[in-house]
GUDREN-31744 format. One record per residue (C-alpha): residue in three letters; residue number from 1; x, y, z. Coordinates in pm, whole numbers, m for minus. Each point is the difference from the previous one (the first is absolute). Layout:
N
REC res   n      u      v      w
REC ALA NUM      X      Y      Z
...
//
This chain:
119
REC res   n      u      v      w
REC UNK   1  11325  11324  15134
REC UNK   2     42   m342   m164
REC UNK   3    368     m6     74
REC UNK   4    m70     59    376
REC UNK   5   m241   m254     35
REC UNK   6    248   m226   m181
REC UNK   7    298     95    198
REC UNK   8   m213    m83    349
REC UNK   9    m87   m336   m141
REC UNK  10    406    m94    105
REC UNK  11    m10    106    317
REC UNK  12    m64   m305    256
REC UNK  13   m324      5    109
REC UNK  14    m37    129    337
REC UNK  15    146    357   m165
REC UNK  16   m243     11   m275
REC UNK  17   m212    329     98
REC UNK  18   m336   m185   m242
REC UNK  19   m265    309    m77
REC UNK  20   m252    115    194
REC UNK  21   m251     63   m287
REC UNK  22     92   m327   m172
REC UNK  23    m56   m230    321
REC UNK  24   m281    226     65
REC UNK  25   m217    m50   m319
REC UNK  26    105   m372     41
REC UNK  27   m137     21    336
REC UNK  28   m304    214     23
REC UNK  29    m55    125   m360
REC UNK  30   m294   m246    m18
REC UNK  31   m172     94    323
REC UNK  32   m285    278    m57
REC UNK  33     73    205    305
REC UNK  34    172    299     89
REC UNK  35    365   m186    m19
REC UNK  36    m87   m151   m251
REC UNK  37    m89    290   m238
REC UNK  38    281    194    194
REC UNK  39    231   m276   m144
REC UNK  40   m160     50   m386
REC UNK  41     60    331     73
REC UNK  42    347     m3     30
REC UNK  43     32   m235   m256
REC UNK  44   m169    243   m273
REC UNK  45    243    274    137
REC UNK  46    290   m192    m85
REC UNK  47   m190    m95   m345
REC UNK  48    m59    369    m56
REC UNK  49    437     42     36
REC UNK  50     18   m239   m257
REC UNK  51   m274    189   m205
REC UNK  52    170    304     34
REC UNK  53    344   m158   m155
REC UNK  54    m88   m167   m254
REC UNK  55   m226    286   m113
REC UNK  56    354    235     46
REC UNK  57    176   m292   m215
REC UNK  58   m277    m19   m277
REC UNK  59      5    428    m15
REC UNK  60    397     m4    m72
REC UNK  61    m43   m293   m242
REC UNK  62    182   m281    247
REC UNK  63   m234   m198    m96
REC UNK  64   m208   m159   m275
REC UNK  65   m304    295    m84
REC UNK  66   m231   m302    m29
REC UNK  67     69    m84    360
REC UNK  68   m353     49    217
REC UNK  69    139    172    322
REC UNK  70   m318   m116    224
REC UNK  71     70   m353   m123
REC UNK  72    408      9      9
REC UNK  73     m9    170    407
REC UNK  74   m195   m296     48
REC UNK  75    188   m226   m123
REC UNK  76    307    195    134
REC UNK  77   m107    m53    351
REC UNK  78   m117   m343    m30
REC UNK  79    346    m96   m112
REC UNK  80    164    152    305
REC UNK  81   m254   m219    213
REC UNK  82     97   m316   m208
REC UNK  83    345     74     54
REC UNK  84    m14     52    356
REC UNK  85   m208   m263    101
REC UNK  86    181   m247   m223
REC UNK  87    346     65    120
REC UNK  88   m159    m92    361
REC UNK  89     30   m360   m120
REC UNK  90    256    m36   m314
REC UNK  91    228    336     75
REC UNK  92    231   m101   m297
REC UNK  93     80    367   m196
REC UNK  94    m23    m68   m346
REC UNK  95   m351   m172     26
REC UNK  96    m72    338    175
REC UNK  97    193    234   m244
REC UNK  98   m196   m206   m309
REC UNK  99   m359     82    174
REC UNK 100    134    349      5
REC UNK 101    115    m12   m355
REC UNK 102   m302   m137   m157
REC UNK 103   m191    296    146
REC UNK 104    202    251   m160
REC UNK 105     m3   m193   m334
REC UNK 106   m371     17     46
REC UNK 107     m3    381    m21
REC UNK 108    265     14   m260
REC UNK 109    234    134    122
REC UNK 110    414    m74     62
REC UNK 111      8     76    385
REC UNK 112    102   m301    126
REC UNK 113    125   m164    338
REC UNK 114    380   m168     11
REC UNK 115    101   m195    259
REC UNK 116    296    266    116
REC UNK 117   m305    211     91
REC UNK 118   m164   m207    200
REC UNK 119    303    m53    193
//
């Protein structure tokens, strides 16, 4: 997911797709109405993917047993946020690829993104 996000950080602007959830949550996500918990919504769903991976990763000994999965999906999804709003105003791929990086270091384990994949 990282390398996607990376790879669409090259592409000149009018072609980058953005996310709906992302802009949404930027947009609404503070508003306590029905869009606005709509938007959390959706945000917690893609939270819960994250959940569900990282829980996967911890069961088959990916990564680090000490790893809290609540607190890594978390972290794991705001990561792809800072990535994708960051590369909205300094696009350049390794600064990307590090953010990535630094998340999986955080988890322990040796996933990480090169810059081939996020071609």
């Amino acid at each position: 997911y990282y390398s996607y996000i990376i790879a669409e950080a090259d592409l000149p602007q009018k072609e980058r797709r953005g996310c709906f959830v992302f802009n949404s949550c930027l947009e609404f996500g503070n508003q306590n109405d029905a869009l606005g918990l709509f938007v959390l919504a959706i945000g917690k769903q893609r939270e819960a993917s994250f959940l569900k991976l990282i829980g996967e990763a911890k069961e088959s000994g990916e990564i680090a047993k000490q790893i809290q999965v609540n607190e890594a999906a978390q972290r794991a999804f705001a990561t792809a946020f800072t990535i994708r709003e960051m590369s909205k105003f300094k696009p350049e791929r390794e600064f990307l690829r590090s953010l990535a990086n630094s998340y999986f270091e955080s988890i322990g384990t040796s996933e990480r993104v090169s810059l081939r994949e996020a071609n």
